[in-house]
C-alpha positions in Angstrom: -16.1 11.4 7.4 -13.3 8.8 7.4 -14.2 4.8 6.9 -13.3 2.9 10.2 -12.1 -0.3 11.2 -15.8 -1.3 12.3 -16.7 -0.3 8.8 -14.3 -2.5 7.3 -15.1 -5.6 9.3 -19.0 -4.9 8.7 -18.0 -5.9 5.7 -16.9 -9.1 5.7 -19.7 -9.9 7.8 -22.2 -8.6 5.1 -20.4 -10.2 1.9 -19.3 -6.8 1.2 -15.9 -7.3 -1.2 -12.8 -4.9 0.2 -10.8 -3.4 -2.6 -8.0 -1.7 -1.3 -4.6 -0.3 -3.1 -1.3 1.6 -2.1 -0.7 4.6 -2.8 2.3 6.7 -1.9 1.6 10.6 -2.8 -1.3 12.9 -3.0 -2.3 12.7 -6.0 -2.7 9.2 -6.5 -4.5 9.3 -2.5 -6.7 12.2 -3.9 -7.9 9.8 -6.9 -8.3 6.7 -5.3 -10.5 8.2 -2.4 -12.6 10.5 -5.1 -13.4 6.6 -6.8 -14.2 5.3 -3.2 -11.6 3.2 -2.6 -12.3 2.9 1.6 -8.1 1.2 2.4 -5.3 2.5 0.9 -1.8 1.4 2.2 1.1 3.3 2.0 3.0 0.3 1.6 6.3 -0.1 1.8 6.9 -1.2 -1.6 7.4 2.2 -2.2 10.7 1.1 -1.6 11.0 -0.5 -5.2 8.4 1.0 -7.5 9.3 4.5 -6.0 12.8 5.0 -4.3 14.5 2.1 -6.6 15.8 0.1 -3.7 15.9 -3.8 -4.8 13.5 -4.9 -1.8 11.3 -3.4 0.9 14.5 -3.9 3.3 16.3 -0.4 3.0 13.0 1.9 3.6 13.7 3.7 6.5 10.8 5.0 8.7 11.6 8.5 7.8 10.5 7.5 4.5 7.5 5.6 5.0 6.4 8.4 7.3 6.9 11.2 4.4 4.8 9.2 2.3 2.4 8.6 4.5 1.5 12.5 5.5 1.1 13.1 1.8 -1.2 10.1 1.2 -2.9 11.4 4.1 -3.2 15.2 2.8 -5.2 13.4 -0.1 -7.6 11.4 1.7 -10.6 12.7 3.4 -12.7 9.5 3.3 -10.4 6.2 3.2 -9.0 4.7 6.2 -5.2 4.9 5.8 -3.0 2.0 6.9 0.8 3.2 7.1 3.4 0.3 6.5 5.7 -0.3 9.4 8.8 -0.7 7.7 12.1 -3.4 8.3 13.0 -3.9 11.9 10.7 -1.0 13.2 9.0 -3.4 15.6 11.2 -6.4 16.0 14.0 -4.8 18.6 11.6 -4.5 21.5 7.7 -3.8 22.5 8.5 0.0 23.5 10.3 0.2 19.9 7.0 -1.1 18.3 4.9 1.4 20.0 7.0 4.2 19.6 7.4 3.9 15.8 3.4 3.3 15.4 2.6 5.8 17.7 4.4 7.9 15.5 2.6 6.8 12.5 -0.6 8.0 14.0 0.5 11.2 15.2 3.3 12.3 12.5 1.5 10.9 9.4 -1.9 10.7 10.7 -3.1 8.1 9.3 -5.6 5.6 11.0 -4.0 2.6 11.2 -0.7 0.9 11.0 0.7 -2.6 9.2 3.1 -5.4 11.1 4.4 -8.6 9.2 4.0 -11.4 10.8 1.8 -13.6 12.5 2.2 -16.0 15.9 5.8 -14.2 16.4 4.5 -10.8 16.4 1.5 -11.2 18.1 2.5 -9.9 21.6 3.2 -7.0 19.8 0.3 -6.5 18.0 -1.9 -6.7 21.1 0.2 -4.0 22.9 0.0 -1.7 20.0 -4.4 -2.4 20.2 -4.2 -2.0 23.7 -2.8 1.3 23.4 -5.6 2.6 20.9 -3.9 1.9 17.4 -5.3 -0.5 14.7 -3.4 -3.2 13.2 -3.3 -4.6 10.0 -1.9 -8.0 10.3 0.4 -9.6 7.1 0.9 -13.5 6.6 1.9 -15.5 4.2 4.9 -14.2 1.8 6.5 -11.2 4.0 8.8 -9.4 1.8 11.0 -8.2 4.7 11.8 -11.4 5.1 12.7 -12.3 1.9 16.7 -12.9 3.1 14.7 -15.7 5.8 11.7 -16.9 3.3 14.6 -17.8 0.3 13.1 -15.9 -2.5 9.6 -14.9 -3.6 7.9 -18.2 -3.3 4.5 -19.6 -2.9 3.7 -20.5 1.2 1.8 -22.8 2.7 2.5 -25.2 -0.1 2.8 -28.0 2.9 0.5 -29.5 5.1 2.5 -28.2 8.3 3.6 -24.8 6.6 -0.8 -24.6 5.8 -0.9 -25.3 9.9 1.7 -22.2 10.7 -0.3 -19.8 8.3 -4.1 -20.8 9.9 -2.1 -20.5 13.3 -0.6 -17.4 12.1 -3.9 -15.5 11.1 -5.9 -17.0 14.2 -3.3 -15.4 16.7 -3.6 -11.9 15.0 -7.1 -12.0 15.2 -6.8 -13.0 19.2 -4.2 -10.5 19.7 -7.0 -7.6 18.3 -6.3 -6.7 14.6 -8.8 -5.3 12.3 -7.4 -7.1 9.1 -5.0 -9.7 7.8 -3.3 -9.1 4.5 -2.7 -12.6 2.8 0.0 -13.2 0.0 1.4 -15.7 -2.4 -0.3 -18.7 -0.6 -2.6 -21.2 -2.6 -6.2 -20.3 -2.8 -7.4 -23.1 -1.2 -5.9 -22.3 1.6 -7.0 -18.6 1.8 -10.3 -19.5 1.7 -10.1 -22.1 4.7 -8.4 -18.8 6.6 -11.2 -17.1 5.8 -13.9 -19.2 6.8 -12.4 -19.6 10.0 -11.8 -16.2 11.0 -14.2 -13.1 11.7 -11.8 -10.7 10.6 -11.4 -9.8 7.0 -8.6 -11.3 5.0 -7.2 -9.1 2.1 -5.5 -11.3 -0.6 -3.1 -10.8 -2.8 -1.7 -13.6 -4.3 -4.3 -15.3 -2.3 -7.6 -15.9 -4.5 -10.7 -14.9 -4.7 -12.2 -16.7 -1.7 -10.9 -13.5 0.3 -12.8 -11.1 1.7 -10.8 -8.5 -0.4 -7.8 -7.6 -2.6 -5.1 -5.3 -2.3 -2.6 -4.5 -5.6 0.5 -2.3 -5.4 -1.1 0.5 -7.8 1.9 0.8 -10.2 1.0 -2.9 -10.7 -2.7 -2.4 -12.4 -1.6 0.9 -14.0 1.4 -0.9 -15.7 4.0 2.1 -14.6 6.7 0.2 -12.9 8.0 -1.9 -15.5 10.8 -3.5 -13.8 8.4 -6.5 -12.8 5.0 -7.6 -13.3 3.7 -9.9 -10.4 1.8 -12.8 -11.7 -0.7 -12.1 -8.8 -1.3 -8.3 -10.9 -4.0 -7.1 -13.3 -2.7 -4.2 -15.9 -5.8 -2.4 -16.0 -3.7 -0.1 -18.5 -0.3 0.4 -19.5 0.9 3.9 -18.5 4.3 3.4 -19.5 3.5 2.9 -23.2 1.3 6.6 -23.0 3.8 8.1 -21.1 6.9 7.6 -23.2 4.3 8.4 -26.3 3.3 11.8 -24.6 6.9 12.8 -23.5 8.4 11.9 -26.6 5.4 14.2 -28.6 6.4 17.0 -26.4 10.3 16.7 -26.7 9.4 16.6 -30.5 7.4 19.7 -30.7 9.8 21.5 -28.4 12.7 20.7 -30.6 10.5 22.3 -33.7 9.0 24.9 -32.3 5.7 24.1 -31.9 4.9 24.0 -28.7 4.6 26.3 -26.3 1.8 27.7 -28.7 -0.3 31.2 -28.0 -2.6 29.4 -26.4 0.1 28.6 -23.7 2.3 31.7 -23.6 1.0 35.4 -22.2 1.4 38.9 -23.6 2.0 42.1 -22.5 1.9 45.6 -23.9 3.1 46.7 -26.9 3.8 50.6 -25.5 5.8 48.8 -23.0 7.7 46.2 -24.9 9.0 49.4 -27.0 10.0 51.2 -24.0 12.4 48.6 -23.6 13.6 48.5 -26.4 14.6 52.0 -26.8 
């Protein structure tokens, strides 16, 4: 049985940590709900660390929604929160719905994410009112990158502090289950915290949150193209994947591998037969 959004908020009212991660195929899904991770986002910053695009800005909601089904196909237990991507919900209100609506009922996954906070509230409550969660995102929003100047620390001012408390307050009015917080000083995140009732899932944010999210190519160290100073390499993939691929292009280039142990065998009687 599937986690649910009144799990996840029983949480932060019981001092229960939230560890959540993307994931973007069903492999990865398949381990990361075996270990018990209850989110996983199909964020997307698949965008970078898997299609190669420079930002999150060019990931279509084709993509995101072919991610999504696999993450999906993986998962029996997590609650899976699909990534609205660039201009997806920004047009109009009947846009928004239509492109989480099909989140739910494409991908089927549980629960859908909208950057923004005070300016996309409206929208938020309309896609709630219509029976889909929302997981709200404040703070640094990478599609707006172009707007925000460059990956920089928010909330670093006393009125830009204001915007973000504003921010998270209004997505909690307008109905969302969750409030992903980035780049912003911990300080800060921990006043947002304190003086809302939904959880807050940092990253970038501190420890005050009521959880943590990490782009899972992050902690494994395989996307090497950037490490985030918010990440954790928990190991270093790369370095054992170049070691294990180069071992096999060695041993293919000598002869030794495939072995007996991986080849099959058939009859001698007919082998001769053939080559009569």
């Amino acid at each position: 049985m599937r986690i649910t959004i009144n799990r996840i908020k029983e949480m932060k009212q019981k001092g229960e940590k939230i560890a959540m991660l993307t994931a973007y195929d069903y492999s990865t899904a398949k381990i990361l709900d075996e270990v018990g991770i209850p989110l996983i986002l199909v964020g997307d910053s698949l965008g970078m660390v898997v299609l190669g695009y420079e930002s999150t800005i060019p990931v279509t909601i084709e993509e995101m929604l072919h991610h999504t089904k696999a993450v999906v196909r993986g998962t029996k237990k997590a609650l899976v929160v699909g990534d609205m991507p660039f201009m997806t919900y920004h047009i109009s209100v009947e846009d928004a719905l239509r492109n989480a609506a099909r989140f739910i009922q494409e991908a089927g996954c549980q629960a859908v994410k909208l950057e923004g906070g005070v300016t996309v509230a409206d929208t938020v409550k309309r896609i709630v009112d219509c029976g889909i969660p929302v997981m709200g995102h404040i703070g640094l929003t990478p599609q707006s990158i172009n707007q925000l100047g460059g990956y920089t620390i928010q909330g670093k001012t006393s009125q830009a502090a204001a915007r973000l408390l504003d921010d998270a307050k209004a997505l909690e009015q307008a109905g969302a289950f969750t409030v992903v917080m980035e780049t912003m000083p911990t300080p800060l995140a921990a006043l947002i915290t304190r003086k809302i009732n939904i959880p807050t899932i940092g990253i970038g944010a501190g420890v005050a949150c009521d959880g943590q999210v990490q782009v899972i190519n992050d902690i494994l160290g395989s996307f090497a193209d950037f490490v985030p100073k918010h990440a954790k390499q928990y190991v270093k993939l790369t370095d054992i994947i170049k070691k294990a691929v180069s071992e096999y292009q060695d041993e293919v280039k000598s002869s030794r591998f495939p072995t007996d142990q991986q080849s099959f065998t058939m009859e001698e009687r007919i082998l001769a037969e053939l080559e009569k």
